[in-house]
N, C-alpha and C positions, 0 to 999 in steps of 0.2 A: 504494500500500500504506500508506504512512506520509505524511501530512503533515502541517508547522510554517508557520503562517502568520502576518507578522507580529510575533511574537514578541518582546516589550515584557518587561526586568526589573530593577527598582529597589529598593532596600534606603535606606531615608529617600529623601533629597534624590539619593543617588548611581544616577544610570540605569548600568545592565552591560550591558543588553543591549538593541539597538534593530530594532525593524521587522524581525526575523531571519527569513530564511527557509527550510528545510530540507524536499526530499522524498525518500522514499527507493524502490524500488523493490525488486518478489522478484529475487533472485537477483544481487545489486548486494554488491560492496564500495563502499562509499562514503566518502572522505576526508575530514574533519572539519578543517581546518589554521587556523592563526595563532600568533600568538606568544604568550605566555606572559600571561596579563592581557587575550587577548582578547575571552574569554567563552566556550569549548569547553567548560568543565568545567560551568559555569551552566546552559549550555545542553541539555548532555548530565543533569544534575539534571532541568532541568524534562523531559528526552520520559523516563525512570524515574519522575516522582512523585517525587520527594522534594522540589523545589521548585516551587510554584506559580507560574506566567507573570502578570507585572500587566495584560499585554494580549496578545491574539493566540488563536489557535487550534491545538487538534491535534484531528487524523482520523485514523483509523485504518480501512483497510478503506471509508472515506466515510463514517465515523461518528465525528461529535462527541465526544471524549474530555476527561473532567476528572479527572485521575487525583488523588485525594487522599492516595494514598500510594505505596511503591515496592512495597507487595503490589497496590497493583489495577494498578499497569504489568505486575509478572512476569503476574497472570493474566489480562491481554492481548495474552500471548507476548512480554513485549520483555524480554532479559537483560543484565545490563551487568557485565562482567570489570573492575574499576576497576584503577588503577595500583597502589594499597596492594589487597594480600590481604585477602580476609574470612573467610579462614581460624580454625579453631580448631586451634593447630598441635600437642595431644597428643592431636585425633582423628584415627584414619583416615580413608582418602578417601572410602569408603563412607557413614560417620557424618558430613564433609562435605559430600558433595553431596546426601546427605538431609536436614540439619537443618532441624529443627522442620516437616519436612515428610515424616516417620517411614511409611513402607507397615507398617501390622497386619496380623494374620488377625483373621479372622470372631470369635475371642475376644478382639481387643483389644491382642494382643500385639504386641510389634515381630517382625514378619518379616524378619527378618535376612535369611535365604538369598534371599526375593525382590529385596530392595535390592541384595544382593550380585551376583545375575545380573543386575537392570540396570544397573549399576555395569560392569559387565565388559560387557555389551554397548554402553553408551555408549563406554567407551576402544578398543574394538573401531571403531567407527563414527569416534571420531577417530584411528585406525591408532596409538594410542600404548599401550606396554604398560610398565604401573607396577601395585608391588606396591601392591595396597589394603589390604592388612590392617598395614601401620607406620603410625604415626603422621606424618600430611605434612609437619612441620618436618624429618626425615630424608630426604624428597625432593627433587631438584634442583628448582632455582627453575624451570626451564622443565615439569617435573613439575607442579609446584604450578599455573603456568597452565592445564596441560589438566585439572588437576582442578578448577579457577571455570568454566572454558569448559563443562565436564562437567555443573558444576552448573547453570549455566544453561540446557541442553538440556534436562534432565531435569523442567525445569520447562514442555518441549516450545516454549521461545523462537523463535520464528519472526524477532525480529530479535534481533539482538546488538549491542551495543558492547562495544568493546576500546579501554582506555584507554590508551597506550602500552605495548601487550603485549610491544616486543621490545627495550624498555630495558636488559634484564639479560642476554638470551640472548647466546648464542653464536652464530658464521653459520651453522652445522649445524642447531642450533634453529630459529633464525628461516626455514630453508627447510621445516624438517617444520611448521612452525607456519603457513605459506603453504598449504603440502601441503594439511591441516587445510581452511583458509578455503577453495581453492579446492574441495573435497568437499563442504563448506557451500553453497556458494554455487551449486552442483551439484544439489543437493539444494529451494533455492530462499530458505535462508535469506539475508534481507539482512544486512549487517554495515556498520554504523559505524566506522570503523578511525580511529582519532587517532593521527598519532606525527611525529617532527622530523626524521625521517630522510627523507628528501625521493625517494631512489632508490628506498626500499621505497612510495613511492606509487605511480611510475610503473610498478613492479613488479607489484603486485597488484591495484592500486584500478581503478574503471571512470570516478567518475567524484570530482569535487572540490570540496567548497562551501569557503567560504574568508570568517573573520572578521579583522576588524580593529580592533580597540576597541571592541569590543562591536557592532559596525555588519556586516550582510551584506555583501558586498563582490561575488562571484561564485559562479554556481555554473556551471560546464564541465565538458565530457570531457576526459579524464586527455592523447587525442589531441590537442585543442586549446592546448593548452600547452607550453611548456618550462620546465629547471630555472628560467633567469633570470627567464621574465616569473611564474613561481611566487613567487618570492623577492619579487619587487617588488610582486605582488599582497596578502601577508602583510605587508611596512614599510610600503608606501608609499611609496617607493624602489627605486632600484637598486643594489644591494651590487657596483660592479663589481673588485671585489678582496676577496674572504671573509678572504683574511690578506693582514696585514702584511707588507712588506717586511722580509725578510733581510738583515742586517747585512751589508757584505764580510768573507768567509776573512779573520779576522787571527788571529796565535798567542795562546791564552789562557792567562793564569800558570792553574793550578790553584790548585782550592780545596780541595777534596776526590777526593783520589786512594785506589779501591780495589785492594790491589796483591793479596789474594787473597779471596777471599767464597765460601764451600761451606757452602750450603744441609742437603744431607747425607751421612754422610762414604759414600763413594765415588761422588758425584755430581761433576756438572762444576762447575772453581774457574771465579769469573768475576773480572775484573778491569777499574777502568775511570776516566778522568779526568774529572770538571767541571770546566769552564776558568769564568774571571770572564767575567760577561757572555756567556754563551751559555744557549741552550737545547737540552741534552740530552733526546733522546726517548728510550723506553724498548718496544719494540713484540715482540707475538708473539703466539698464541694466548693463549685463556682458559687457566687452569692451565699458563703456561708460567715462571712466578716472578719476573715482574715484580717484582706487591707486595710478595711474600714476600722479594724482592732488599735493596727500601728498608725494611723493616719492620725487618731482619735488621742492614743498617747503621745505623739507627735505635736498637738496643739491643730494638726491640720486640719482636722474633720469633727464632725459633730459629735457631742456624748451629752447623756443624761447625765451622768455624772463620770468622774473619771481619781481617781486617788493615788497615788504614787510616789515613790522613793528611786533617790538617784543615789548610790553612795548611803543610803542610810538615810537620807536628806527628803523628807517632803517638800515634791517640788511640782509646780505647775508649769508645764510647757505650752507657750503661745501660739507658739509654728516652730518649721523648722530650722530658723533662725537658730530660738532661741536651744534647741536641741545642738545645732554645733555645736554651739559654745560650751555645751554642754560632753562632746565629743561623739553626739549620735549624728552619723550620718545614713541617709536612703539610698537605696537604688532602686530606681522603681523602675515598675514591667516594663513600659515603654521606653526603650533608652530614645527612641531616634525623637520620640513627642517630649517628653521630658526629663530625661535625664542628659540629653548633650543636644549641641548647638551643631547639626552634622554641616550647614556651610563654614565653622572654623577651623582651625589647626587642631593638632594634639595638642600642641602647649599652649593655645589658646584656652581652649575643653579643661587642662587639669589645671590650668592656671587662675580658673573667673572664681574659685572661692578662695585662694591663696594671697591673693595681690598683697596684705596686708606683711606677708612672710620674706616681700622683695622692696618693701618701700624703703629710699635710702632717707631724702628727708623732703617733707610734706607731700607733697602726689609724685614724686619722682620715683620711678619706678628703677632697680638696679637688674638692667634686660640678661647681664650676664649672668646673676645668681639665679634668676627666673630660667636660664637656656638649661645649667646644670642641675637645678633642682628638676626640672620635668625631663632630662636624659635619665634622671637618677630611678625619677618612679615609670619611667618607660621600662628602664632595666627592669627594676622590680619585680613588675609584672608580666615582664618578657613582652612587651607587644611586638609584634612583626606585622611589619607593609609599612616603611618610610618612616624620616626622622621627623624630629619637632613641628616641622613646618609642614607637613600633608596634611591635607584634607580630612577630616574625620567620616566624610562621607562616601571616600575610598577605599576604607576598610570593612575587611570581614564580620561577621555580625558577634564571633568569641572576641577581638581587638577592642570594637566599638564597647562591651562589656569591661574589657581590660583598662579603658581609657577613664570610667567612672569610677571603677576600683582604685586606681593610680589616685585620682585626682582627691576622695576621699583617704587614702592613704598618706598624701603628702601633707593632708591637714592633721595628720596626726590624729585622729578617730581614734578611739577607743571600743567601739559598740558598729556594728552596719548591720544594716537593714538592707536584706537582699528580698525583691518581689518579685519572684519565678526569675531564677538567678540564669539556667540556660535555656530560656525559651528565645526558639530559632537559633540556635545553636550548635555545629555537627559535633561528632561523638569526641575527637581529638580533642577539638576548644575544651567542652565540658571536660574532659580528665584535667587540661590545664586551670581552669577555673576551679574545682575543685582540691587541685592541690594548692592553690594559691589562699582559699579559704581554710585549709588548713594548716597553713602556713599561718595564719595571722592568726587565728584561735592558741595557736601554739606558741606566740609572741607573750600570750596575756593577755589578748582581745577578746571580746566577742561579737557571735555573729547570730539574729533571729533571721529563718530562712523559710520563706512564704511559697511552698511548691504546691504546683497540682500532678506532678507527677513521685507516685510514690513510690521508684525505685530510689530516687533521686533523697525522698524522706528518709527511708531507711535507711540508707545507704552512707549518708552524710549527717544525722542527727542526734545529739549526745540523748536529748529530751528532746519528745513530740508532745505540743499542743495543739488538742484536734476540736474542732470547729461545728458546729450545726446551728442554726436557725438565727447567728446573730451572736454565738459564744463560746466561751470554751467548755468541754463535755466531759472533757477527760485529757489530765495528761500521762502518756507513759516513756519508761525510761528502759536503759541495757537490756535482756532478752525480748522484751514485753513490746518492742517496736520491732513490729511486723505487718505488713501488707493488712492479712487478717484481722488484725486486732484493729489496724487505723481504720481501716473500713467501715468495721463494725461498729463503731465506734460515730464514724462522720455520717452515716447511714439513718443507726437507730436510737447512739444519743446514751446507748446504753456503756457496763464498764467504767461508770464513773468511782469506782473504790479504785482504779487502777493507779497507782504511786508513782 
């Protein structure tokens, strides 16, 4: 149906992409994998048109394809859902999945009710029922995908790409959104599926190409493999420990003790200790008040009430100003919306809560101690792709993670607050992120870590506090943190004697 042959892509002197190979077949999910900086995203450019190959071939059908743009790919059925929305978020979905590609009547007009009925029998077709007539910023983010997905059908896409479609979902989501692929692919359409989550490959995908630094590396059946020789095929290695070793159970003084926190008043009070050097996880469904937990002890978000010690010290936090000062710093889920400025430098990025640590006298800035101090916590955190002065929106999405680390770091932090610390993240970054949080736990720091993936909880958590309807349920600690028990726990609430 579809084939990449070859595959050659350079930008000056710098080759991205080499000898690449990709075919796809009707009626194929197809896994697209590598780490971050391998060349998925390049390469998924060139089969839409929007980037031309310096060398190689695409076929389609057995027919030589030069696509000079991403309108002569859509009208050779190929549609592509990217990671960022191409949303217009004060149209509805309708005015969405038609834009600039408007059905008239015979006099010229926009035909509303026709678009509207195929609108409504597209969502039908992908078994999802959302209001079209709000505008899609008021729809859930998993809404908002079936409505890209939508729009690319409409343009009668015979193959699909999905860019990390289930980064933001919920597990509920991500099963109706398989639901979805597997009726597609029923249907006959092919799908390119890219994502870091490695179970949902073996879950849905048939089969597996796999880059490596811009370099083809393999292409197999999903049966032919396992997790491990997956992993190894994506580094170039074997990860045979994804986390770090756990500290031993020893008693930790506290640092911050919440002795009561109520979200809203007649909701459940949660209460809870971070000890020095440990890592507190934070686990439970989507909308179970995680965030809204630290945002609240932060000063940033709302509470009925809220009660705490810092050091021993009852203290009330305003925002997270006054939390610096305090030596807490976030990082919150969204790096590229808020936690970095992706059009400035690295040492722009780690430098904008610093400035105070290079002032020589009154606003004079000392540019040289500012160049060494942010080489210093680049080291640190090992980031790779370019010194001081690159673009933060030229790096990988585990770097662009490294570069909030760093900049918190060089503040000299005592406490971080990590919110879903490797989401969009491939497997290699994650081991480096994780040992770099165990790195700093092991300094004398600590770290509360806000996951919804609970390998990731177990895996990395000294104590788990798990979450349901707005609080905390239950905490547990050394054997007693397992998959099962948190579940149970985030689920039905129950387990709360657990220690």
């Amino acid at each position: 149906m579809l084939e990449l042959t070859g595959i050659r892509k350079s930008f000056g002197a710098i080759e991205v992409l080499r000898d690449v190979d990709l075919s796809l077949k009707p009626g194929e999910v197809h896994a697209l994998l590598g780490e971050n900086g391998a060349g998925k995203s390049t390469l998924t450019k060139i089969l839409c048109g929007i980037l031309k190959p310096s060398a190689g071939t695409v076929h389609l059908d057995g027919v030589e394809q030069n696509f000079g743009s991403y309108n002569d790919a859509i009208a050779a059925g190929i549609g592509v859902v990217f990671q960022e929305f191409s949303l217009i978020p004060w149209l509805n979905a309708v005015e969405n999945i038609f834009l600039a590609r408007e059905e008239t009547s015979w006099l010229g007009l926009l035909d509303r009710k026709a678009m509207r009925e195929r609108a409504s029998e597209l969502m039908r077709k992908l078994a999802v029922d959302i209001d079209l007539d709000v505008p899609v910023n008021r729809l859930s983010v998993a809404e908002q995908q079936f409505v890209e997905i939508a729009k690319a059908l409409a343009l009668d896409a015979r193959i699909l790409v999905l860019d990390e479609p289930t980064a933001t979902l919920t597990p509920a989501e991500v099963e109706h959104l398989f639901a979805v692929m597997r009726e597609l692919r029923r249907q006959g359409v092919a799908i390119v599926f890219i994502s870091h989550h490695l179970d949902e490959i073996f879950e849905i995908c048939d089969r597996i190409t796999v880059l490596r630094d811009g370099a083809f590396i393999a292409t197999c059946a999903v049966s032919e493999v396992d997790n491990d020789r997956l992993v190894e095929m994506m580094v170039g290695r074997r990860l045979d420990q994804s986390f770090p070793p756990k500290a031993p159970n020893k008693t930790c003084a506290p640092i911050i003790e919440v002795d009561e926190l109520q979200l809203r008043r007649g909701g459940p009070i949660s209460r809870l200790v971070l000890g020095k050097g440990e890592i507190l996880g934070f686990a439970g469904l989507v909308g179970s008040g995680r965030t809204e937990t630290v945002l609240a002890m932060l000063g940033a978000g709302p509470a009925a009430s809220c009660r705490l010690k810092i050091d021993g010290v009852e203290t009330r936090l305003a925002g997270p100003d006054e939390a610096l000062v305090q030596g807490i710093g976030l990082l919150p889920e969204s790096r590229k919306e808020q936690g970095l400025i992706t059009g400035f430098s690295i040492l722009e990025n780690i430098s904008i809560n610093n400035y105070g640590k290079y002032r020589r006298a009154h606003w004079f800035i000392d540019l040289k101690k500012e160049r060494a101090s942010t080489e210093a916590a680049m080291a640190g955190v090992r980031v790779k792709g370019g010194g001081p002065s690159a673009k933060v929106d030229t790096l990988s999405g585990g770097n662009q993670q490294k570069i909030v680390i760093a900049r918190w770091m060089n503040h000299e932090t005592r406490v971080l607050i990590f919110d879903e610390p490797t989401r969009g993240i491939d497997v290699g970054a994650k081991a480096e992120i994780y040992a770099l949080m165990r790195e700093y736990v092991a300094a004398g720091n600590s770290i509360i870590m806000i996951s919804s993936e609970l390998p990731e909880i177990v895996g990395m958590s000294d104590r788990v506090c798990v979450f349901r309807s707005g609080g905390i349920v239950g905490t547990v600690g050394g054997d007693q943190i397992t998959s099962e028990t948190v579940m149970t726990l985030a689920t039905t609430g129950k387990l709360q004697h657990a220690a």
